[in-house]
C-alpha positions as CSV (number, residue, x, y, z in Angstrom):
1,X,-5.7,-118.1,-50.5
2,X,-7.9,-114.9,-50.2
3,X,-7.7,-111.8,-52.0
4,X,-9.2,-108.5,-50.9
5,X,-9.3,-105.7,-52.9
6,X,-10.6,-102.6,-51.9
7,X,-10.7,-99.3,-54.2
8,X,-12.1,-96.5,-52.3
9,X,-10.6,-93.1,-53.4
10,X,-8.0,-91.5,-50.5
11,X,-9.1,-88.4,-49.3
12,X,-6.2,-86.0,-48.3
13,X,-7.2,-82.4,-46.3
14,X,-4.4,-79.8,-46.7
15,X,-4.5,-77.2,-43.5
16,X,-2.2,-74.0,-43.9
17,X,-1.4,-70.6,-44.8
18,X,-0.4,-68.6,-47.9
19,X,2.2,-71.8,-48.8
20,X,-0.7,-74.2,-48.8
21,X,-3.6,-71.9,-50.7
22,X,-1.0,-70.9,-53.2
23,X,0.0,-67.3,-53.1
24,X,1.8,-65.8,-56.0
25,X,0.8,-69.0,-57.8
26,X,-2.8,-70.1,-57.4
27,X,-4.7,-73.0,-56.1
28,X,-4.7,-75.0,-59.7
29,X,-0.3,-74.5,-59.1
30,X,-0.8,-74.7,-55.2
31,X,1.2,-77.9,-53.5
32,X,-1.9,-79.3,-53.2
33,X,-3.1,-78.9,-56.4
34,X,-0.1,-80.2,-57.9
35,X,-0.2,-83.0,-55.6
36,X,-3.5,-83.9,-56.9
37,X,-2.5,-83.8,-60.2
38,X,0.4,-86.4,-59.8
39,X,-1.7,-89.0,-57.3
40,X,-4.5,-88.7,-60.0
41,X,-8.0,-90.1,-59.9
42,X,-7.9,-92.6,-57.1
43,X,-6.9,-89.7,-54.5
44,X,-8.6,-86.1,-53.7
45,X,-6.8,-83.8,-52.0
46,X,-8.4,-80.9,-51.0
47,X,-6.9,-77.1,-50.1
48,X,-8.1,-75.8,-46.9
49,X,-5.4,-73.2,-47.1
50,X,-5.9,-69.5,-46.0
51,X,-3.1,-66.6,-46.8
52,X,-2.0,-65.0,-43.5
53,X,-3.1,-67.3,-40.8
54,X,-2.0,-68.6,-37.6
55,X,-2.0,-71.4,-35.4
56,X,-1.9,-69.2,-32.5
57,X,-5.4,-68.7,-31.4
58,X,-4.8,-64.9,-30.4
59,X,-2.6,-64.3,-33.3
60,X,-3.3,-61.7,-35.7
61,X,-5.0,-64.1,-38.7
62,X,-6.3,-67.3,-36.2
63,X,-7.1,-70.4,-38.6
64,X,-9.9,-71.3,-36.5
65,X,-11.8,-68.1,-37.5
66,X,-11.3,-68.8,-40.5
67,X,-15.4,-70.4,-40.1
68,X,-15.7,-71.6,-44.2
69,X,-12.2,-73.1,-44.5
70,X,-12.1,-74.3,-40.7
71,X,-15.4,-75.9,-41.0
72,X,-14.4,-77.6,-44.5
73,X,-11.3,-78.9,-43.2
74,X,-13.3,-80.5,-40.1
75,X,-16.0,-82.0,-42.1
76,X,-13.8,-83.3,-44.8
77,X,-13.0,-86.8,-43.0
78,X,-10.0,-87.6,-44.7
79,X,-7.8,-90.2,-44.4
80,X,-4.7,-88.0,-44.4
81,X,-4.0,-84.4,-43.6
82,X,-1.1,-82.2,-44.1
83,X,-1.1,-79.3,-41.5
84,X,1.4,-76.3,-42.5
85,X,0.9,-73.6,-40.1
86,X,3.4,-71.7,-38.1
87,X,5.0,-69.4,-40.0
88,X,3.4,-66.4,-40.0
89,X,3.4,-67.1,-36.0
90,X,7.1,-65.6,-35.5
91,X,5.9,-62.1,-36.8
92,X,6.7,-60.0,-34.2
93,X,3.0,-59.0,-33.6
94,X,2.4,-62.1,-32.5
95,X,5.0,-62.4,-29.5
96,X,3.2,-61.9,-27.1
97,X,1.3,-65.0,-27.3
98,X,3.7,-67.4,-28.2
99,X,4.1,-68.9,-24.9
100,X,0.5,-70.6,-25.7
101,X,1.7,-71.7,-29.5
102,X,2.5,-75.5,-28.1
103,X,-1.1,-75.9,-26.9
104,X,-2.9,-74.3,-29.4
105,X,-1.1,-76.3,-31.8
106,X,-2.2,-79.5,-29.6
107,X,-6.0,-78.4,-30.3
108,X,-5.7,-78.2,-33.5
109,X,-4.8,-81.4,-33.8
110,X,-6.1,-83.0,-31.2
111,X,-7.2,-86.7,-32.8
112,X,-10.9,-88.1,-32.2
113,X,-11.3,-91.4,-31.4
114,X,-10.4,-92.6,-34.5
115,X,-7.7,-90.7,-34.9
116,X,-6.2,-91.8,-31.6
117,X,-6.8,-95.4,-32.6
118,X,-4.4,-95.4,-35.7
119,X,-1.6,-93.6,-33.1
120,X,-2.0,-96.3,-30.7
121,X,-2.1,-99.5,-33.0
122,X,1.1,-97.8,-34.9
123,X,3.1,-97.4,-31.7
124,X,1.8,-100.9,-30.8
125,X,2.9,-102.3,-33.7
126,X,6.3,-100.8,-33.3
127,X,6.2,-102.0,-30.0
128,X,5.7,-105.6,-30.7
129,X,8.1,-106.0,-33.9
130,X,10.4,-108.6,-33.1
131,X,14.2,-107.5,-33.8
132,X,17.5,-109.4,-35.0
133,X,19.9,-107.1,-34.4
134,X,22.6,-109.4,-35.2
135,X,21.6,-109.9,-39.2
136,X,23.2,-107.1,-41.4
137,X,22.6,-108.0,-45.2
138,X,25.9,-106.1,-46.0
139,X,27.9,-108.3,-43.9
140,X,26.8,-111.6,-45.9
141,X,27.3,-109.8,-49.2
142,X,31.0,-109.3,-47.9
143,X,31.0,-112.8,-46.6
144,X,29.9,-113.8,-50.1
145,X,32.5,-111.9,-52.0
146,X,29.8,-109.7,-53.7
147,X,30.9,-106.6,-54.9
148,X,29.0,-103.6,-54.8
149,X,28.9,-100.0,-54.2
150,X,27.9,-98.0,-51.3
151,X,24.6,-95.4,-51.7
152,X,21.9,-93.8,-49.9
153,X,18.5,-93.6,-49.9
154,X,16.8,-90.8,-47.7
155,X,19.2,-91.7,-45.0
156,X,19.3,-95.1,-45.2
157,X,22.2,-97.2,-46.6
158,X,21.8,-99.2,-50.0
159,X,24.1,-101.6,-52.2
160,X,23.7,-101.1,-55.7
161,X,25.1,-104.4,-57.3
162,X,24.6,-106.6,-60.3
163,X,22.7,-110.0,-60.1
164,X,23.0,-112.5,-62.8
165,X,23.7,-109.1,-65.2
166,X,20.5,-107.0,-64.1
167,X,21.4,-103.9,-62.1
168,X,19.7,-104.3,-58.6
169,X,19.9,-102.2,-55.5
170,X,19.0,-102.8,-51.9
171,X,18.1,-100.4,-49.1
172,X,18.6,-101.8,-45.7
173,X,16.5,-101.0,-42.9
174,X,18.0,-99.4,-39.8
175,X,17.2,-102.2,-37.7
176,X,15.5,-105.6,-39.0
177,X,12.8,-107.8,-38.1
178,X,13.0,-111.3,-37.1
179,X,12.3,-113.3,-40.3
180,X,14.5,-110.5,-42.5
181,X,11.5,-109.7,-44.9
182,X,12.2,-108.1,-48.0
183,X,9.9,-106.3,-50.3
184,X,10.6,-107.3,-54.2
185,X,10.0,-103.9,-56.3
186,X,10.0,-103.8,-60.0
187,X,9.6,-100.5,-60.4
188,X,12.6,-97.5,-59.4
189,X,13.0,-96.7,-55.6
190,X,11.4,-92.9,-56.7
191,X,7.8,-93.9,-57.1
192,X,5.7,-94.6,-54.4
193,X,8.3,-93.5,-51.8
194,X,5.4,-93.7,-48.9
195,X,5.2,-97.4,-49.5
196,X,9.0,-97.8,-49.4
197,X,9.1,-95.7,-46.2
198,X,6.3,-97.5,-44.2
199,X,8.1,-101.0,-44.6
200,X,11.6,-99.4,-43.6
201,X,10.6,-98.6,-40.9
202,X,8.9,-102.0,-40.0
203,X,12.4,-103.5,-40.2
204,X,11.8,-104.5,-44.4
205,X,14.3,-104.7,-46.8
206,X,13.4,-102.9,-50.1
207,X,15.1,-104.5,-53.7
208,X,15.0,-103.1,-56.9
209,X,15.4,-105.6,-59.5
210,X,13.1,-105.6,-62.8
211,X,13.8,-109.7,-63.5
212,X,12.5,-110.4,-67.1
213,X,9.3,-112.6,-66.9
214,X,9.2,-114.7,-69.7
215,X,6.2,-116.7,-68.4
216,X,7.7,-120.1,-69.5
217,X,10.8,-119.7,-67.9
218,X,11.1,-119.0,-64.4
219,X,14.8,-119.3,-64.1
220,X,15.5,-115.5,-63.8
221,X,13.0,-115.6,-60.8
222,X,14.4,-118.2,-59.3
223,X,18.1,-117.3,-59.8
224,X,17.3,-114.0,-58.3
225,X,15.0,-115.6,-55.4
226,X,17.8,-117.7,-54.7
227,X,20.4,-114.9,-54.4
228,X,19.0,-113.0,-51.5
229,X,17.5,-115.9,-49.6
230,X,20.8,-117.6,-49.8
231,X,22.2,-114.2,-48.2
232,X,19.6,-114.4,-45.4
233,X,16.7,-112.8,-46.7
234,X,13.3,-114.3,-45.8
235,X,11.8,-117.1,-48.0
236,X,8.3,-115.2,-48.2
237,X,8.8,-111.8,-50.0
238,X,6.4,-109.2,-50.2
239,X,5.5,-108.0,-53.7
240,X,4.3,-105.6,-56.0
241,X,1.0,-105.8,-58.0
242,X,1.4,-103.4,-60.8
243,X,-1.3,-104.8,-63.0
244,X,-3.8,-107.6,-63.0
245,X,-3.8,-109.3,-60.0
246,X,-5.1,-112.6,-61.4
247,X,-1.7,-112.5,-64.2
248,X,0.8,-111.6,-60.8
249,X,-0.6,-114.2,-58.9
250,X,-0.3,-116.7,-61.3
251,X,3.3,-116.1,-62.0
252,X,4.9,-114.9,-58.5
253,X,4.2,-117.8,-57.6
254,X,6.3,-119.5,-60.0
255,X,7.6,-122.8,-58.3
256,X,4.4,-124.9,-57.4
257,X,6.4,-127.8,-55.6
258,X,6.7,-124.9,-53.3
259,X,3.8,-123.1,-52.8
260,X,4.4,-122.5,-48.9
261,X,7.1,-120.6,-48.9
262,X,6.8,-118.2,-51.4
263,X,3.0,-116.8,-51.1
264,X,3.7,-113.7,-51.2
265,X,1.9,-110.6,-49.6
266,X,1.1,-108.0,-52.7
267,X,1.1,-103.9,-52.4
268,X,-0.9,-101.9,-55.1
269,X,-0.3,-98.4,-55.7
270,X,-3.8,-96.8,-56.0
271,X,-5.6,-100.0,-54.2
272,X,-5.5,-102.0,-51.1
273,X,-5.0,-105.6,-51.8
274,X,-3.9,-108.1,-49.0
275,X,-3.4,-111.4,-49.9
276,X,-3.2,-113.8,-46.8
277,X,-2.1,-117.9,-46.8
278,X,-5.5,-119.4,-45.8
279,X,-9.0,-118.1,-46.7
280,X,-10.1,-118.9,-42.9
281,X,-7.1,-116.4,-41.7
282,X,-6.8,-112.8,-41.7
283,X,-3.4,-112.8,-40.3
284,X,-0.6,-111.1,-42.1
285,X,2.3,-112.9,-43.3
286,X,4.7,-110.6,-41.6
Protein backbone atom coordinates (compact mmCIF):
# COMPACT_ATOMS: atom_id res chain seq x y z
CA UNK A 1 0.00 0.00 0.00
CA UNK A 2 1.35 3.44 -1.06
CA UNK A 3 0.39 6.72 0.29
CA UNK A 4 1.01 10.02 -1.46
CA UNK A 5 0.56 13.06 0.10
CA UNK A 6 0.94 16.18 -1.48
CA UNK A 7 0.40 19.80 0.24
CA UNK A 8 0.93 22.46 -2.17
CA UNK A 9 -1.28 25.56 -1.54
CA UNK A 10 -4.40 25.92 -4.29
CA UNK A 11 -4.13 28.92 -6.14
CA UNK A 12 -7.61 30.39 -7.20
CA UNK A 13 -7.64 33.74 -9.80
CA UNK A 14 -10.99 35.59 -9.49
CA UNK A 15 -11.71 37.57 -13.02
CA UNK A 16 -14.64 40.18 -12.97
CA UNK A 17 -16.21 43.41 -12.52
CA UNK A 18 -17.51 45.64 -9.68
CA UNK A 19 -19.23 42.11 -8.01
CA UNK A 20 -15.85 40.53 -7.93
CA UNK A 21 -13.45 43.73 -6.69
CA UNK A 22 -16.07 44.49 -4.19
CA UNK A 23 -17.97 47.68 -4.74
CA UNK A 24 -19.84 49.15 -1.88
CA UNK A 25 -18.00 46.67 0.25
CA UNK A 26 -14.31 46.36 -0.30
CA UNK A 27 -11.79 43.88 -1.32
CA UNK A 28 -11.13 42.58 2.53
CA UNK A 29 -15.51 41.93 2.22
CA UNK A 30 -15.22 41.17 -1.61
CA UNK A 31 -16.41 37.31 -2.54
CA UNK A 32 -13.08 36.63 -2.96
CA UNK A 33 -11.85 37.90 -0.04
CA UNK A 34 -14.36 36.16 1.95
CA UNK A 35 -13.77 33.14 0.11
CA UNK A 36 -10.26 33.21 1.25
CA UNK A 37 -11.07 33.70 4.52
CA UNK A 38 -13.25 30.42 4.85
CA UNK A 39 -10.71 28.05 2.58
CA UNK A 40 -7.86 29.47 4.93
CA UNK A 41 -4.13 28.87 4.65
CA UNK A 42 -3.85 25.99 2.29
CA UNK A 43 -5.63 28.08 -0.54
CA UNK A 44 -4.90 31.76 -2.10
CA UNK A 45 -7.34 33.26 -3.93
CA UNK A 46 -6.58 36.29 -5.49
CA UNK A 47 -9.03 39.42 -6.83
CA UNK A 48 -8.35 40.33 -10.25
CA UNK A 49 -11.55 42.24 -10.24
CA UNK A 50 -12.14 45.72 -11.95
CA UNK A 51 -15.52 47.99 -11.32
CA UNK A 52 -17.13 48.72 -14.68
CA UNK A 53 -15.62 46.24 -17.14
CA UNK A 54 -16.62 44.23 -19.95
CA UNK A 55 -16.03 41.11 -21.71
CA UNK A 56 -16.80 42.79 -24.82
CA UNK A 57 -13.57 43.82 -26.41
CA UNK A 58 -15.18 47.21 -27.89
CA UNK A 59 -17.32 47.76 -24.90
CA UNK A 60 -17.14 50.81 -23.05
CA UNK A 61 -14.74 49.37 -19.86
CA UNK A 62 -12.85 46.22 -21.93
CA UNK A 63 -11.19 43.89 -19.19
CA UNK A 64 -8.37 43.30 -21.42
CA UNK A 65 -7.28 47.00 -21.12
CA UNK A 66 -7.38 46.68 -17.93
CA UNK A 67 -3.02 46.02 -18.50
CA UNK A 68 -2.19 45.74 -14.35
CA UNK A 69 -5.24 43.47 -13.46
CA UNK A 70 -5.25 41.60 -17.04
CA UNK A 71 -1.58 40.93 -16.82
CA UNK A 72 -1.95 39.68 -12.97
CA UNK A 73 -4.69 37.46 -13.81
CA UNK A 74 -2.55 35.89 -16.76
CA UNK A 75 0.52 35.43 -14.87
CA UNK A 76 -1.09 34.13 -11.81
CA UNK A 77 -1.12 30.28 -12.87
CA UNK A 78 -3.68 29.14 -10.80
CA UNK A 79 -5.23 26.06 -10.51
CA UNK A 80 -8.75 27.44 -10.50
CA UNK A 81 -10.41 30.63 -11.87
CA UNK A 82 -13.67 32.12 -11.36
CA UNK A 83 -14.59 34.40 -14.35
CA UNK A 84 -17.68 36.85 -13.64
CA UNK A 85 -18.00 39.22 -16.45
CA UNK A 86 -20.97 40.09 -18.51
CA UNK A 87 -23.04 42.27 -16.75
CA UNK A 88 -22.16 45.46 -17.44
CA UNK A 89 -22.27 44.10 -21.18
CA UNK A 90 -26.20 44.57 -21.56
CA UNK A 91 -25.83 48.44 -20.99
CA UNK A 92 -27.30 49.87 -23.73
CA UNK A 93 -24.00 51.56 -24.88
CA UNK A 94 -22.72 48.56 -25.59
CA UNK A 95 -25.32 47.17 -28.15
CA UNK A 96 -23.84 47.65 -30.78
CA UNK A 97 -21.25 45.07 -30.28
CA UNK A 98 -22.93 42.44 -28.78
CA UNK A 99 -23.09 40.28 -31.76
CA UNK A 100 -19.24 39.67 -31.08
CA UNK A 101 -19.81 38.96 -27.12
CA UNK A 102 -19.75 34.94 -27.76
CA UNK A 103 -16.25 35.22 -29.24
CA UNK A 104 -14.75 37.60 -27.19
CA UNK A 105 -15.92 35.64 -24.34
CA UNK A 106 -14.12 32.46 -26.16
CA UNK A 107 -10.72 34.49 -25.99
CA UNK A 108 -10.86 35.17 -22.86
CA UNK A 109 -10.95 31.92 -21.95
CA UNK A 110 -9.44 30.24 -24.42
CA UNK A 111 -7.39 27.24 -22.42
CA UNK A 112 -3.49 26.70 -23.12
CA UNK A 113 -2.27 23.50 -23.48
CA UNK A 114 -2.70 22.68 -20.09
CA UNK A 115 -5.74 23.90 -19.74
CA UNK A 116 -7.15 21.96 -22.68
CA UNK A 117 -5.61 18.87 -21.28
CA UNK A 118 -7.70 18.84 -17.92
CA UNK A 119 -11.01 19.39 -20.45
CA UNK A 120 -10.10 16.56 -22.51
CA UNK A 121 -9.14 13.86 -19.70
CA UNK A 122 -12.49 15.12 -17.83
CA UNK A 123 -14.69 14.43 -20.86
CA UNK A 124 -12.62 11.24 -21.30
CA UNK A 125 -13.21 10.18 -18.12
CA UNK A 126 -16.87 10.72 -18.39
CA UNK A 127 -16.70 9.00 -21.48
CA UNK A 128 -15.34 5.85 -20.34
CA UNK A 129 -17.30 5.43 -16.88
CA UNK A 130 -18.90 2.28 -17.01
CA UNK A 131 -22.84 2.57 -16.17
CA UNK A 132 -25.48 0.19 -14.37
CA UNK A 133 -28.44 1.67 -15.05
CA UNK A 134 -30.42 -0.94 -13.63
CA UNK A 135 -29.07 -0.53 -9.71
CA UNK A 136 -31.19 2.16 -7.80
CA UNK A 137 -30.17 2.12 -4.07
CA UNK A 138 -33.78 3.31 -3.20
CA UNK A 139 -35.36 0.33 -4.69
CA UNK A 140 -33.36 -2.20 -2.36
CA UNK A 141 -34.08 -0.11 0.62
CA UNK A 142 -37.82 -0.68 -0.35
CA UNK A 143 -37.10 -4.23 -1.04
CA UNK A 144 -35.57 -4.30 2.42
CA UNK A 145 -38.39 -2.76 4.23
CA UNK A 146 -36.28 0.19 5.34
CA UNK A 147 -37.99 3.14 6.15
CA UNK A 148 -36.92 6.48 5.36
CA UNK A 149 -37.76 9.79 4.25
CA UNK A 150 -37.41 11.48 0.96
CA UNK A 151 -34.92 14.77 0.62
CA UNK A 152 -32.76 16.66 -1.61
CA UNK A 153 -29.48 17.59 -1.98
CA UNK A 154 -28.66 20.36 -4.79
CA UNK A 155 -30.94 18.47 -7.01
CA UNK A 156 -30.21 15.15 -6.35
CA UNK A 157 -32.35 12.74 -4.33
CA UNK A 158 -31.33 11.52 -0.69
CA UNK A 159 -32.84 9.04 2.09
CA UNK A 160 -32.40 10.19 5.34
CA UNK A 161 -32.76 7.00 7.53
CA UNK A 162 -31.62 5.55 10.78
CA UNK A 163 -28.96 2.70 10.96
CA UNK A 164 -28.40 0.71 14.06
CA UNK A 165 -29.82 4.22 15.95
CA UNK A 166 -27.34 6.78 14.21
CA UNK A 167 -29.10 9.21 11.89
CA UNK A 168 -27.54 8.62 8.29
CA UNK A 169 -28.40 10.03 4.91
CA UNK A 170 -27.67 9.09 1.41
CA UNK A 171 -27.53 11.06 -1.78
CA UNK A 172 -27.81 9.03 -4.86
CA UNK A 173 -26.12 9.83 -7.92
CA UNK A 174 -28.14 10.44 -11.12
CA UNK A 175 -26.80 7.56 -12.81
CA UNK A 176 -24.33 5.00 -11.15
CA UNK A 177 -21.18 3.35 -11.98
CA UNK A 178 -20.57 -0.20 -12.41
CA UNK A 179 -19.18 -1.39 -9.03
CA UNK A 180 -21.85 1.09 -7.05
CA UNK A 181 -19.05 3.01 -5.13
CA UNK A 182 -19.90 4.89 -2.23
CA UNK A 183 -18.00 7.54 -0.46
CA UNK A 184 -18.20 7.11 3.59
CA UNK A 185 -18.34 10.85 5.04
CA UNK A 186 -18.21 11.61 8.62
CA UNK A 187 -18.58 14.92 8.48
CA UNK A 188 -22.29 16.93 7.33
CA UNK A 189 -23.10 16.92 3.53
CA UNK A 190 -22.43 21.11 3.90
CA UNK A 191 -18.73 21.08 4.04
CA UNK A 192 -16.65 20.46 1.36
CA UNK A 193 -19.62 20.41 -1.18
CA UNK A 194 -16.84 20.39 -4.26
CA UNK A 195 -15.69 17.01 -3.16
CA UNK A 196 -19.31 15.76 -2.74
CA UNK A 197 -20.12 17.14 -6.26
CA UNK A 198 -17.09 15.76 -8.22
CA UNK A 199 -17.91 12.07 -7.14
CA UNK A 200 -21.76 12.64 -7.95
CA UNK A 201 -21.17 13.13 -10.90
CA UNK A 202 -18.72 10.17 -11.35
CA UNK A 203 -21.70 7.88 -10.65
CA UNK A 204 -20.63 7.78 -6.35
CA UNK A 205 -22.88 7.41 -3.75
CA UNK A 206 -22.27 9.97 -0.92
CA UNK A 207 -23.33 8.62 3.04
CA UNK A 208 -23.36 10.53 6.01
CA UNK A 209 -23.00 8.50 8.99
CA UNK A 210 -20.57 9.68 11.99
CA UNK A 211 -20.26 5.67 13.37
CA UNK A 212 -18.55 5.88 16.88
CA UNK A 213 -14.98 4.52 16.74
CA UNK A 214 -14.14 3.03 19.76
CA UNK A 215 -10.88 1.61 18.56
CA UNK A 216 -11.42 -1.78 20.27
CA UNK A 217 -14.62 -2.47 19.00
CA UNK A 218 -15.21 -2.39 15.44
CA UNK A 219 -18.73 -3.65 15.57
CA UNK A 220 -20.40 -0.19 14.71
CA UNK A 221 -18.10 -0.25 11.55
CA UNK A 222 -18.95 -3.35 10.58
CA UNK A 223 -22.75 -3.21 11.31
CA UNK A 224 -22.83 -0.19 9.28
CA UNK A 225 -20.37 -1.69 6.40
CA UNK A 226 -22.66 -4.44 6.34
CA UNK A 227 -25.80 -2.38 5.91
CA UNK A 228 -25.13 -0.74 2.60
CA UNK A 229 -23.03 -3.54 1.01
CA UNK A 230 -25.86 -5.85 1.82
CA UNK A 231 -28.10 -3.22 -0.17
CA UNK A 232 -25.69 -3.26 -3.15
CA UNK A 233 -23.22 -0.91 -2.41
CA UNK A 234 -19.63 -1.71 -3.37
CA UNK A 235 -17.37 -3.63 -0.90
CA UNK A 236 -14.43 -1.00 -1.40
CA UNK A 237 -15.68 2.48 -0.09
CA UNK A 238 -13.97 5.57 -0.47
CA UNK A 239 -13.17 7.51 2.68
CA UNK A 240 -12.52 10.56 4.45
CA UNK A 241 -9.14 11.44 6.16
CA UNK A 242 -9.98 14.11 8.53
CA UNK A 243 -6.89 13.79 10.62
CA UNK A 244 -3.69 11.71 10.79
CA UNK A 245 -3.51 9.58 8.16
CA UNK A 246 -1.36 6.90 9.90
CA UNK A 247 -4.46 6.77 13.02
CA UNK A 248 -7.30 6.42 9.76
CA UNK A 249 -5.41 3.94 8.15
CA UNK A 250 -5.01 1.91 10.91
CA UNK A 251 -8.59 1.74 11.89
CA UNK A 252 -10.58 1.91 8.36
CA UNK A 253 -9.25 -0.84 7.86
CA UNK A 254 -10.76 -2.61 10.67
CA UNK A 255 -11.26 -6.26 9.64
CA UNK A 256 -7.71 -7.72 8.81
CA UNK A 257 -9.01 -11.26 7.66
CA UNK A 258 -10.24 -8.95 4.94
CA UNK A 259 -7.86 -6.67 3.92
CA UNK A 260 -8.79 -6.86 0.02
CA UNK A 261 -11.89 -5.75 0.08
CA UNK A 262 -12.05 -2.89 2.07
CA UNK A 263 -8.77 -0.70 1.27
CA UNK A 264 -10.18 2.08 0.94
CA UNK A 265 -9.24 5.19 -1.35
CA UNK A 266 -8.97 8.38 1.23
CA UNK A 267 -9.97 12.26 0.28
CA UNK A 268 -8.42 15.12 2.51
CA UNK A 269 -9.82 18.39 2.60
CA UNK A 270 -6.77 20.80 2.25
CA UNK A 271 -4.35 17.94 0.82
CA UNK A 272 -4.15 15.41 -1.87
CA UNK A 273 -3.68 11.95 -0.64
CA UNK A 274 -4.31 8.82 -2.81
CA UNK A 275 -3.97 5.74 -1.46
CA UNK A 276 -3.69 2.85 -4.05
CA UNK A 277 -3.75 -1.34 -3.33
CA UNK A 278 -0.19 -2.16 -4.47
CA UNK A 279 2.94 0.11 -4.10
CA UNK A 280 3.94 -1.07 -7.79
CA UNK A 281 0.42 0.43 -9.13
CA UNK A 282 -0.77 3.78 -9.56
CA UNK A 283 -4.14 2.68 -10.61
CA UNK A 284 -7.15 3.96 -8.84
CA UNK A 285 -9.47 1.82 -7.08
CA UNK A 286 -12.45 3.19 -8.91
Amino acid sequence: MAVFVGKAQTKITCVGASITEGYGVGRQYSFPGQLQMMLGNNYSVLNCGVSGTTMLRKGGMPYWNQTQRYQEALNSNPDVVFIDLGGNDAKYENRDHWNELVQDSRDLIHPNVPGAGLMAKRLYEQLKLQWDNSFDIFQNLDTAGVEYTASNYKGYECADLTVDGESTKIVKPKKTTTGHPWFWRQQPLESDSLIITLLLERGFHIIYGNIPNYFDNATPWDNFYSFWTNKGLGEKIVWEELGDADLVIKNVIWSPEEPTARVPVILSAGETVVLTAEPSTTEPLY
